[in-house]
C-alpha positions, -999 to +999 in steps of 0.1 A: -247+879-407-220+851-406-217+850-367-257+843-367-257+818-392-232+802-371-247+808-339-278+793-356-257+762-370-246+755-331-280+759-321-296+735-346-262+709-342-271+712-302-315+702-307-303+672-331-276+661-306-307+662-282-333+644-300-306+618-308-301+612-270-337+612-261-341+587-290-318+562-277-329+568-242-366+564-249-351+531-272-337+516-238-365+519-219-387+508-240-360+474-244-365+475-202-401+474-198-402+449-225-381+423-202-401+433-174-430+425-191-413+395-201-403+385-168-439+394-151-454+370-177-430+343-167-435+349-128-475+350-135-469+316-150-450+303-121-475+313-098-503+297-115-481+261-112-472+268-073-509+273-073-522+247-088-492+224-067-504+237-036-540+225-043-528+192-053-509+188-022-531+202+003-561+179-009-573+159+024-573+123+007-533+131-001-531+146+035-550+110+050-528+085+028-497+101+037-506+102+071-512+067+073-483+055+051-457+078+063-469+087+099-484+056+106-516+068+117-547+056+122-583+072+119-602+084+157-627+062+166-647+067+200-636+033+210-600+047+213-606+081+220-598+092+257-608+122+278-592+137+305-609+149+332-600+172+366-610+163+397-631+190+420-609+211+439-577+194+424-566+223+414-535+242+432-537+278+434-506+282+412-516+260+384-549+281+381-526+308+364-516+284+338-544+274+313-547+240+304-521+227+330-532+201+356-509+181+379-505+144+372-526+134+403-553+150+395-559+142+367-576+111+354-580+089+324-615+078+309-616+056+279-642+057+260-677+075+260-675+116+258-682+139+291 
């Protein structure tokens, strides 16, 4: 009988041992998702204010004053607007590979009213 009762005392000293590790482990994770919850909350926050920056920014009034403060710009009018044209049969058979490209003489400047 004493080598069972001891055998049972090793056995019992081993489960506590157990439950007192899986204690503190289920202690430190629960101390880790807090902060993650934690730092979800603050990056939720953050996002919200790069959010609402991003619409303040991006307004077109904002866009148009800078543009005309900073850049210098100035709004289209037709008066100003001009349109370049190409000439029939202008075009070189080499510049018909590349789109949009036109050769200096033959192209030509129109100011004013659209085409």
């Amino acid at each position: 009988m004493n080598r069972l009762n001891v055998f049972l005392l090793i056995v019992v000293m081993g489960c506590a041992l157990s439950v007192v590790n899986a204690t503190n482990q289920q202690r430190q994770i629960f101390i880790q998702l807090q902060r993650a919850q934690s730092q979800e909350r603050q990056l939720q926050q953050d996002y919200s204010q790069l959010q609402y920056q991003q619409s303040a920014l991006s307004k077109t009034s904002r866009i148009e004053q800078l543009a005309t403060a900073s850049l210098k710009m100035q709004a289209v009018t037709t008066g100003r607007t001009q349109y370049l044209t190409l000439e029939p049969g202008a075009l070189k058979a080499e510049d018909a590979q590349i789109p949009y490209a036109a050769s200096s003489t033959s192209s030509a400047t129109h100011e004013g009213g659209a085409r």
